[in-house]
C-alpha positions in Angstrom: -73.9 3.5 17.3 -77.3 4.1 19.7 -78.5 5.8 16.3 -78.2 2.4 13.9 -79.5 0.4 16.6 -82.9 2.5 16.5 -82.8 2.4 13.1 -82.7 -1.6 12.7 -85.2 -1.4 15.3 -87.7 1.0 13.5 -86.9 -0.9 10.1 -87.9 -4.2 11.9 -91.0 -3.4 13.4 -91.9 -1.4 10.2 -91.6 -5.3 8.4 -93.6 -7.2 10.8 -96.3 -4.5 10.9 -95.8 -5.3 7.0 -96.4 -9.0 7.4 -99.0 -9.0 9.7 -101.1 -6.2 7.6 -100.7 -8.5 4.5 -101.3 -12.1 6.5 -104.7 -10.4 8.3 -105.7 -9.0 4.8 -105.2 -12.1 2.7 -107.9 -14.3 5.1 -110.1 -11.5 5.1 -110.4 -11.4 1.4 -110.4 -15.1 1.2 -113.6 -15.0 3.7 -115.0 -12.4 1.7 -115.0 -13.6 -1.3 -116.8 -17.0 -0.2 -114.3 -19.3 -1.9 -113.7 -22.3 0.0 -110.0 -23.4 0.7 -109.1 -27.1 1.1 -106.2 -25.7 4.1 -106.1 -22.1 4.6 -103.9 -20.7 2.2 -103.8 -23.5 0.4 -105.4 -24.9 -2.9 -109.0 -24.4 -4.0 -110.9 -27.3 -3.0 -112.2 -30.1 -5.8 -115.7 -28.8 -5.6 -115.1 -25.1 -6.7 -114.4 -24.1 -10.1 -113.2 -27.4 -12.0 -115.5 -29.2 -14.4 -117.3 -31.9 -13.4 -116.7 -33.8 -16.5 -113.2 -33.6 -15.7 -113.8 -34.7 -11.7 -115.9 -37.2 -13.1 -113.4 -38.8 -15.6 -110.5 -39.0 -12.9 -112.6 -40.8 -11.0 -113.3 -43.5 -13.8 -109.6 -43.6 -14.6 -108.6 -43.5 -10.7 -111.1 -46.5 -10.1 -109.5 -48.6 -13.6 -106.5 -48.0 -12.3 -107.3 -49.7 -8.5 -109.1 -52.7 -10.0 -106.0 -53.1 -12.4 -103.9 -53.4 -9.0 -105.8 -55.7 -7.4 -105.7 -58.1 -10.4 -102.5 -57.7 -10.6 -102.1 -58.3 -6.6 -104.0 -61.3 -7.3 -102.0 -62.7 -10.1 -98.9 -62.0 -8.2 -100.1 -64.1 -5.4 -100.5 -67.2 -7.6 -97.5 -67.1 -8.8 -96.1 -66.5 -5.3 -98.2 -70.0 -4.6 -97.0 -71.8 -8.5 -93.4 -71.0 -7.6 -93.8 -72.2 -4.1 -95.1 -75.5 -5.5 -92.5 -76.2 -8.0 -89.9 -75.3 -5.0 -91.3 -78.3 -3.3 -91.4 -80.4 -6.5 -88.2 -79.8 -7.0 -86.9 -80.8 -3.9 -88.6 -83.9 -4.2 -86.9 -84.9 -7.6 -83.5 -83.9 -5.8 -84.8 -86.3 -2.6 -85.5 -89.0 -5.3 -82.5 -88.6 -7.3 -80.0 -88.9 -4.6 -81.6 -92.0 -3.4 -81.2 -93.4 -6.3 -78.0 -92.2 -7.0 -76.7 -93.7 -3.3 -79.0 -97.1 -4.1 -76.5 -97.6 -7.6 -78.9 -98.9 -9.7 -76.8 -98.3 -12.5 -75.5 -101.6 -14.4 -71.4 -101.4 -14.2 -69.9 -103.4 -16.0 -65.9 -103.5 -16.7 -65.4 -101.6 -19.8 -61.9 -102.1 -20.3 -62.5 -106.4 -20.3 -65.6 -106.2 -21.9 -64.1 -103.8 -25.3 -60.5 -106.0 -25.2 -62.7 -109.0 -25.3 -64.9 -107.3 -28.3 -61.7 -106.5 -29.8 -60.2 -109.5 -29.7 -63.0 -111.7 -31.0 -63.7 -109.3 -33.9 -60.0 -109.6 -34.7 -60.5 -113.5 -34.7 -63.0 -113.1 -37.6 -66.3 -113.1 -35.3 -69.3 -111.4 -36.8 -70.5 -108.1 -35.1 -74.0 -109.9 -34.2 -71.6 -112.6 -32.5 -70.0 -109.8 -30.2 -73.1 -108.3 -29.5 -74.8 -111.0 -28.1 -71.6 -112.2 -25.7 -71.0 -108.9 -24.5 -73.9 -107.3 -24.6 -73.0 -103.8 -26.6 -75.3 -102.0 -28.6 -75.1 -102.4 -32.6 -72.8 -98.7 -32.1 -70.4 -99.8 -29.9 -69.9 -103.1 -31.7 -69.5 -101.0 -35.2 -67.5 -98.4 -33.5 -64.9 -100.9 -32.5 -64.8 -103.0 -36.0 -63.8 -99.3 -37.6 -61.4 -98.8 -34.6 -59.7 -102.0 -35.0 -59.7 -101.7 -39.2 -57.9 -98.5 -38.6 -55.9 -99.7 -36.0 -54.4 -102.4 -38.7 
């Protein structure tokens, strides 16, 4: 048993020994070489080896693409202001409508004496101008009820 344990152990240290000599040996070579690292380790920085057509042309496109956002920012923000406006519109033709629905400014009128009493004069032999004028219909309602009442007979 004492033998595997000093085994594992030799194994072990043999691997960090391993790690360390390749970790020490990578930034050395990196330092070396003079290439510049955005974070150790990491990616090349922007300024090393790309094109700077290419650089150049992201920029362009990066830049469209901001002033695209802020027009679009600013139409969203006027539409924010145009919906909030027709909001308050709206409530005041609600406002408007109720008071005039409570107020009853509609014109009632009986409609079942007003029709028997159309009814009954155009059964008499009146003429349809004659019913409209008592009862004030319109020229429909007056014709409606002479084919009614021809039916009806």
């Amino acid at each position: 048993m004492n033998n595997w344990v000093l085994i594992l152990f030799v194994v072990d240290v043999a691997f960090m020994i391993g790690i360390l000599f390749m970790f020490f040996t990578y930034k050395k070579s990196n330092r070396l070489a003079n290439v510049g690292l955005a974070v150790e380790g990491g990616a090349p920085a922007l300024d090393t080896g790309y094109p700077t057509e290419i650089v150049e042309k992201l920029q362009e496109e990066l830049s469209f693409a901001e002033s695209i956002t802020k027009k679009l920012d600013k139409k969203r923000g006027e539409l924010d202001e145009l919906e909030k406006s027709l909001q308050s519109k709206k409530k005041a033709m609600d406002r408007v409508l109720k008071r005039a629905s409570t107020e009853g400014r509609v014109h009632k009128r009986k409609w079942s004496d007003t029709y028997e009493g159309a009814v009954s004069m155009l059964d008499s032999g009146a003429s349809v101008d004659t019913v409209i004028e008592k009862f004030d219909l319109l020229k429909g309602e007056a014709e409606l009820i002479t084919s009614l009442s021809t039916l009806r007979n």
